[in-house]
MMTF fields as JSON, N, C-alpha, C and O atoms, coordinates in Angstrom:
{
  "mmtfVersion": "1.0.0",
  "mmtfProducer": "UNKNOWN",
  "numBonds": 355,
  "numAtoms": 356,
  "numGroups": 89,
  "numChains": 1,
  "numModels": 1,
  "chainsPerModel": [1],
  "groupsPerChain": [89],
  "chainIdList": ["A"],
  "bondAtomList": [4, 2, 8, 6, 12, 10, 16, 14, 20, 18, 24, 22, 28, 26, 32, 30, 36, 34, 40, 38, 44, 42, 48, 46, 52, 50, 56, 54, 60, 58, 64, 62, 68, 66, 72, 70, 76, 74, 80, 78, 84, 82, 88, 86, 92, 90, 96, 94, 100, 98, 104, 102, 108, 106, 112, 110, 116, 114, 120, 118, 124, 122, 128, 126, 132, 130, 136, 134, 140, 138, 144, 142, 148, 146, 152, 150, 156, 154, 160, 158, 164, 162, 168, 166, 172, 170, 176, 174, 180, 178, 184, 182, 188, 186, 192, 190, 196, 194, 200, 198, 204, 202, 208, 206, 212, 210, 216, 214, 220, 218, 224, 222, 228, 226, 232, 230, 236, 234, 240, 238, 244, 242, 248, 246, 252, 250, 256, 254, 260, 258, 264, 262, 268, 266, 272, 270, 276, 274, 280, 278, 284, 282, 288, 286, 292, 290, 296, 294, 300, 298, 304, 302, 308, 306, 312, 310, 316, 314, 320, 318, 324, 322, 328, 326, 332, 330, 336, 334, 340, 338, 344, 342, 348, 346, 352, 350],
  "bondOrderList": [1, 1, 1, 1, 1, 1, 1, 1, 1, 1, 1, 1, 1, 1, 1, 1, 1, 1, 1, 1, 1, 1, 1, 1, 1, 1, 1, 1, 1, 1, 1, 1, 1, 1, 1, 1, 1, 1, 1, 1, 1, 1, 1, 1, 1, 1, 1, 1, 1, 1, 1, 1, 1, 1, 1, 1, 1, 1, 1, 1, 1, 1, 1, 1, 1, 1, 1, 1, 1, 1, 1, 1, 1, 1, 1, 1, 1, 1, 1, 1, 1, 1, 1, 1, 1, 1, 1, 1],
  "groupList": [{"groupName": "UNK", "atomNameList": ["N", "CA", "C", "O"], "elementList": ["N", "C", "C", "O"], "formalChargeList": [0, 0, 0, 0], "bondAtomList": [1, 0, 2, 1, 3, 2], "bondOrderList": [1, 1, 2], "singleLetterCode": "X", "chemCompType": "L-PEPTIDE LINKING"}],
  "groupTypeList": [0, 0, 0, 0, 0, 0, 0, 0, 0, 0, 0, 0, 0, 0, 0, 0, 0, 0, 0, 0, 0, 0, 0, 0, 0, 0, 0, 0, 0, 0, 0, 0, 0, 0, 0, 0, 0, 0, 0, 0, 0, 0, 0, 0, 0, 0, 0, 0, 0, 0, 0, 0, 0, 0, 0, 0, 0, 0, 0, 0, 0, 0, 0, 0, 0, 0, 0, 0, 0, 0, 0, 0, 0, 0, 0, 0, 0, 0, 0, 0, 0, 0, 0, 0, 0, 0, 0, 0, 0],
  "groupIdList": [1, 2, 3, 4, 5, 6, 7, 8, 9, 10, 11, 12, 13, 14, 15, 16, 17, 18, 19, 20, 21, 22, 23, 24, 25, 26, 27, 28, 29, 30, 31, 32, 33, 34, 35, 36, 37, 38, 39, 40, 41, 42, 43, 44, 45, 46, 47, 48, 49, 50, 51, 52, 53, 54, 55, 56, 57, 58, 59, 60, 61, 62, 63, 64, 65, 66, 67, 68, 69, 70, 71, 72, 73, 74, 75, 76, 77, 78, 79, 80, 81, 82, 83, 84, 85, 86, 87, 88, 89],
  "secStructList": [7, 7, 7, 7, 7, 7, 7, 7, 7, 6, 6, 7, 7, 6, 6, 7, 3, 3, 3, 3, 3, 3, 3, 1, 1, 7, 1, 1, 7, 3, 3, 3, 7, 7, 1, 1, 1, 1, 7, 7, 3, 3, 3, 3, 7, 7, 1, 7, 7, 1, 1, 1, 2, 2, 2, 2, 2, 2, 2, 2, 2, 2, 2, 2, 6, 6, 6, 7, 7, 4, 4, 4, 3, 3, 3, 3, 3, 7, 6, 6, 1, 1, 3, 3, 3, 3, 3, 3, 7],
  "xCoordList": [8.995, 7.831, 7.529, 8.482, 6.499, 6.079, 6.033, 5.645, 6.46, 6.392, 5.056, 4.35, 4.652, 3.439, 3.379, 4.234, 2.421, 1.884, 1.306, 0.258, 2.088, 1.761, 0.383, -0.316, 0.195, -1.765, -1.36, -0.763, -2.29, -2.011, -3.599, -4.098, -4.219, -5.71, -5.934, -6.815, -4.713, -4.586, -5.006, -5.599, -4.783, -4.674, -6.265, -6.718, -7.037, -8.421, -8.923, -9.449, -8.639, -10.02, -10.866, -10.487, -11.781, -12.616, -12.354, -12.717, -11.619, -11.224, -9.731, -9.099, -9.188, -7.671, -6.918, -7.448, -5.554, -4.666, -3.329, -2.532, -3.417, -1.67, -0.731, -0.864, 0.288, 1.454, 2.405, 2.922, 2.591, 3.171, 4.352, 4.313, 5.646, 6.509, 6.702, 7.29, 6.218, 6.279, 7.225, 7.678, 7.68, 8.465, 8.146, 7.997, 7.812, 7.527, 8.66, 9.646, 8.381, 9.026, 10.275, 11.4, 9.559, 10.021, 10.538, 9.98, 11.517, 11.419, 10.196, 10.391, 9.439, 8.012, 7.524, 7.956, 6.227, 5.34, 5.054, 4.579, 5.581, 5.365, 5.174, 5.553, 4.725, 4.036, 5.037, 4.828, 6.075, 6.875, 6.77, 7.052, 6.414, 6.149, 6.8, 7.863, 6.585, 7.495, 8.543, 8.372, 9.675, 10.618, 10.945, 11.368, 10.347, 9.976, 8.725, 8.214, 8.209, 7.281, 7.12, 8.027, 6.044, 6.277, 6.554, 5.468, 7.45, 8.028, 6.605, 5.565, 6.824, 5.733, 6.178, 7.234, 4.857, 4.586, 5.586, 5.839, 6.742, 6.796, 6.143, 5.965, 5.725, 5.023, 6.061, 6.683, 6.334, 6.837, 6.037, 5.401, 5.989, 4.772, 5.835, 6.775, 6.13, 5.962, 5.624, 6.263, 4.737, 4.006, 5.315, 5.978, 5.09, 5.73, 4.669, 3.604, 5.232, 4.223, 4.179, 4.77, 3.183, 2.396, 1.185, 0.861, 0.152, -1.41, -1.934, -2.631, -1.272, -2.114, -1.572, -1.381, -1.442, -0.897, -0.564, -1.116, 0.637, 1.233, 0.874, 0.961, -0.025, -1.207, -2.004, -1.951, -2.659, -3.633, -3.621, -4.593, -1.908, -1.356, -1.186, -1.207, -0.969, -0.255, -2.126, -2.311, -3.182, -4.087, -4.568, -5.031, -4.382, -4.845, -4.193, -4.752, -2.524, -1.855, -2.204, -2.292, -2.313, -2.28, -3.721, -3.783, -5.002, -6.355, -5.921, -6.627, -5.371, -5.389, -4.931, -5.573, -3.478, -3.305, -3.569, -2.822, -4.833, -5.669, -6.911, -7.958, -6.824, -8.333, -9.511, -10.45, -9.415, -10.526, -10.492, -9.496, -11.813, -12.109, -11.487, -11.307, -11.135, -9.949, -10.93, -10.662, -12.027, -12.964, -13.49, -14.543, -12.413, -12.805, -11.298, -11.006, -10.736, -8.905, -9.031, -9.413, -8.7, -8.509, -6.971, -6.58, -6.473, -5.411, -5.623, -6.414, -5.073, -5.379, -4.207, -4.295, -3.051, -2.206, -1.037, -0.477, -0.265, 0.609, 0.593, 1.494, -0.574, -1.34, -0.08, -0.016, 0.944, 2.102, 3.566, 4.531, 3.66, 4.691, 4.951, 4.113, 6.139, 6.478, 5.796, 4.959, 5.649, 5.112, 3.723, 3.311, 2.795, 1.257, 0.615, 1.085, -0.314, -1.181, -2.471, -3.109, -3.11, -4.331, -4.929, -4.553, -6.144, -7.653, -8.298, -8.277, -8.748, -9.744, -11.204, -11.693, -12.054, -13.222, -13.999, -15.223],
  "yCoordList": [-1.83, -0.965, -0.722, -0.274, -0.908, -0.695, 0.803, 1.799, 0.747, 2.641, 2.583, 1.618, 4.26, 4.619, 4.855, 5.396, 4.444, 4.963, 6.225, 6.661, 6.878, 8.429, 8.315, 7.438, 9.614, 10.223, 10.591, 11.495, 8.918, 9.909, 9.719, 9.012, 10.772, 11.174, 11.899, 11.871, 12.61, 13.94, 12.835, 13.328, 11.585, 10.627, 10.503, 10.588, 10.246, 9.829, 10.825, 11.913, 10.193, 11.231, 9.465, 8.436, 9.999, 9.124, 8.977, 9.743, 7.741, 7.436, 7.48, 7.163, 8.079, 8.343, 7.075, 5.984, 7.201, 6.032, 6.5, 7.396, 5.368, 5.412, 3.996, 2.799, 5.085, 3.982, 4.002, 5.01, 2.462, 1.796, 0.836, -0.023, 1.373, -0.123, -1.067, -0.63, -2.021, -3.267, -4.084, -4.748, -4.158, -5.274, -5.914, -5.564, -6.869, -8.685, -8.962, -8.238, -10.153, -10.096, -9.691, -10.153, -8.606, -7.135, -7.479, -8.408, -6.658, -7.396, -6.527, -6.915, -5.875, -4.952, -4.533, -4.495, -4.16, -3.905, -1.754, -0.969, -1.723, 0.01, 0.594, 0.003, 1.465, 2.547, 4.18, 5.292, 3.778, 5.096, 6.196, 5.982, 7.189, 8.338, 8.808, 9.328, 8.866, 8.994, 10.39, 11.287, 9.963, 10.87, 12.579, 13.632, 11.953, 12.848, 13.034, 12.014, 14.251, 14.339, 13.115, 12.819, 12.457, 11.327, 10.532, 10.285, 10.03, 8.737, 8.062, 8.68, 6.756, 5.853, 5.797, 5.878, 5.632, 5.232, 4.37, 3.847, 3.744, 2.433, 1.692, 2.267, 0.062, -0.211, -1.424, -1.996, -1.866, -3.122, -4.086, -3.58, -5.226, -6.422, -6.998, -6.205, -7.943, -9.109, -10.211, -11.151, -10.415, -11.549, -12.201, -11.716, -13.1, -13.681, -13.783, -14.401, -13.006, -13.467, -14.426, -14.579, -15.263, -16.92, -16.521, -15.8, -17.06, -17.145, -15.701, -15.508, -14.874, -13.995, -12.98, -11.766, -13.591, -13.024, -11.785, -10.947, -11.499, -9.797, -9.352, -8.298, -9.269, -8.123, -7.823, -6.698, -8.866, -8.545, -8.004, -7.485, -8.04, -7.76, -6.158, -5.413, -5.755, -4.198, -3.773, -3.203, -3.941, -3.597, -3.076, -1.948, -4.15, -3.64, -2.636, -1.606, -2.833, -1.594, -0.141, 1.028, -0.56, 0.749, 1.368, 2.597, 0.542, 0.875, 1.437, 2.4, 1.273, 1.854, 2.987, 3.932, 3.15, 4.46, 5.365, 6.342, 5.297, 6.561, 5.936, 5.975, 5.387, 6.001, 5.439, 6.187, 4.081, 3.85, 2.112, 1.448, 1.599, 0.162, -0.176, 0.452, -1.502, -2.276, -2.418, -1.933, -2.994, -2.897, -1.546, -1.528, -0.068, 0.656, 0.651, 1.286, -0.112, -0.316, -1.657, -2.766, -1.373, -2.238, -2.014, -1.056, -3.139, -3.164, -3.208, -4.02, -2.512, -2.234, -2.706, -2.965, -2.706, -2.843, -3.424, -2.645, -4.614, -4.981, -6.319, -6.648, -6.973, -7.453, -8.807, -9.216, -9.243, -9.746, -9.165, -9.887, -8.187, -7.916, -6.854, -6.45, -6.512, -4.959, -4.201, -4.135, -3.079, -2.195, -2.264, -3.164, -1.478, -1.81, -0.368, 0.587, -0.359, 0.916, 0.653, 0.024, 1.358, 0.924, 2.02, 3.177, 1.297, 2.637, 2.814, 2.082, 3.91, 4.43, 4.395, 5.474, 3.166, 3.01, 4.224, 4.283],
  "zCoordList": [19.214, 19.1, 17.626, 16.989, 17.016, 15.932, 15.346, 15.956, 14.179, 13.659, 13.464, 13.172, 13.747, 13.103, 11.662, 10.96, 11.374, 9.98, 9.582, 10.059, 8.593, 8.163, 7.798, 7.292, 8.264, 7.929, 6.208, 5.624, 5.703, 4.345, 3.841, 2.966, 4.893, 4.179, 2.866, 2.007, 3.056, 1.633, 0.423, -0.536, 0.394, -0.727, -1.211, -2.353, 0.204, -0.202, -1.358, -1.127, -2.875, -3.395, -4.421, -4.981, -4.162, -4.87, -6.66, -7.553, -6.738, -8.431, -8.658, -9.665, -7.158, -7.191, -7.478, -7.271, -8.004, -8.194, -7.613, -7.894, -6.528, -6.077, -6.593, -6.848, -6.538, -7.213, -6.013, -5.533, -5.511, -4.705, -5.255, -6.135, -4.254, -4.99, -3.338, -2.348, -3.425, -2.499, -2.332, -3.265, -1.061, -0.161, 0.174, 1.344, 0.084, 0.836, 1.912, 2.048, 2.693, 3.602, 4.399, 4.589, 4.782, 4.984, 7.006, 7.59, 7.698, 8.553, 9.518, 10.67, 9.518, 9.933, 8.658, 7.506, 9.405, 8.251, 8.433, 9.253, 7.355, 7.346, 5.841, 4.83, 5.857, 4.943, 4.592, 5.077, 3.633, 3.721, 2.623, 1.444, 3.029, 2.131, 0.957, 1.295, -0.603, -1.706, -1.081, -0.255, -2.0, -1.251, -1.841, -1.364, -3.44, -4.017, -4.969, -5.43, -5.287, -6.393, -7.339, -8.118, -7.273, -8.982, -7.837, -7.311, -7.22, -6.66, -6.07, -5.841, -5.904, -5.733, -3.935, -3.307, -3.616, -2.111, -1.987, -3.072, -0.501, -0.341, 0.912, 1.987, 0.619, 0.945, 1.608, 0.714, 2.822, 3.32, 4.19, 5.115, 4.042, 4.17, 5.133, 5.067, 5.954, 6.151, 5.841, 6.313, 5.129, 4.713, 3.111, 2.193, 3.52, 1.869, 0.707, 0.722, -0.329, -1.546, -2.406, -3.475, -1.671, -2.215, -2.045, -1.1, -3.187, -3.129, -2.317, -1.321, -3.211, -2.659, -1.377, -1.457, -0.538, 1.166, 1.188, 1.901, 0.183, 0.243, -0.027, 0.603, -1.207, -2.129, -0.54, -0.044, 0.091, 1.155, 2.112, 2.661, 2.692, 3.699, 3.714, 4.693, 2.01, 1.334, 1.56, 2.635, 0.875, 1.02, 2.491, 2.658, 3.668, 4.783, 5.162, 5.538, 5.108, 5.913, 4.951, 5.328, 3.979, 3.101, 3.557, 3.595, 3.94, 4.453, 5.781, 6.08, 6.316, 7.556, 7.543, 8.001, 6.905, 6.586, 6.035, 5.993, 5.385, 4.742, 5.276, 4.631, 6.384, 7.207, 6.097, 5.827, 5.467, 4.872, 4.968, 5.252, 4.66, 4.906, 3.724, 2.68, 4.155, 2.511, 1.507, 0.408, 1.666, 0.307, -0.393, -1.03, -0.168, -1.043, -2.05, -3.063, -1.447, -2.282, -3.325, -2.952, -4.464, -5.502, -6.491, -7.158, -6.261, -7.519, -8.876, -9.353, -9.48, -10.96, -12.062, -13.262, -11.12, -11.798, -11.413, -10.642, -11.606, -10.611, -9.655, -8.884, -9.873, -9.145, -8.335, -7.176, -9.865, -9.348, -9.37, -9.116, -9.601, -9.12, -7.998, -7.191, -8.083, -6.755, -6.896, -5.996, -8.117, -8.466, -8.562, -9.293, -7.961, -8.033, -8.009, -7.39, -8.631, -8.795, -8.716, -9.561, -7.199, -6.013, -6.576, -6.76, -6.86, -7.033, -5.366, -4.377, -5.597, -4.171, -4.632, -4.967, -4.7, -4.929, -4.363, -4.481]
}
């Protein structure tokens, strides 16, 4: 059974930046809440990162969990490695 993904609407503000550290092939795909203040979102994919795939894969799940379409999510920072920091268009 698949975990749910936390309501993280509190996030939506328009211009906001979250900092995510990413797992690639992960064995499910989930969205886990920083554990503390400052700590970065974590983010676990499935997908292997080649051409792209995991950035796309982190984008959708991360869209779903704040309740917004993936084309208002842009990477800013990170684009290849773990660590990534997503604008809220």
């Amino acid at each position: 059974m698949a975990r749910p993904l936390p309501d993280l609407s509190a996030l939506v503000v328009p211009g906001a930046r979250i900092a995510l550290r990413v797992t690639p092939k992960a064995s499910r795909n989930a969205v886990v809440p920083a554990e503390a203040a400052g700590d970065p979102l974590r983010v676990y994919v499935t997908t292997a990162p080649e051409g792209g795939k995991a950035n796309a894969a982190v984008l959708k799940l991360l869209a779903k969990a704040l309740g917004l379409p993936k084309s208002r999510l842009t990477i800013v920072q990170g684009e290849t490695g773990r660590d990534k920091l997503i604008e809220i268009d």
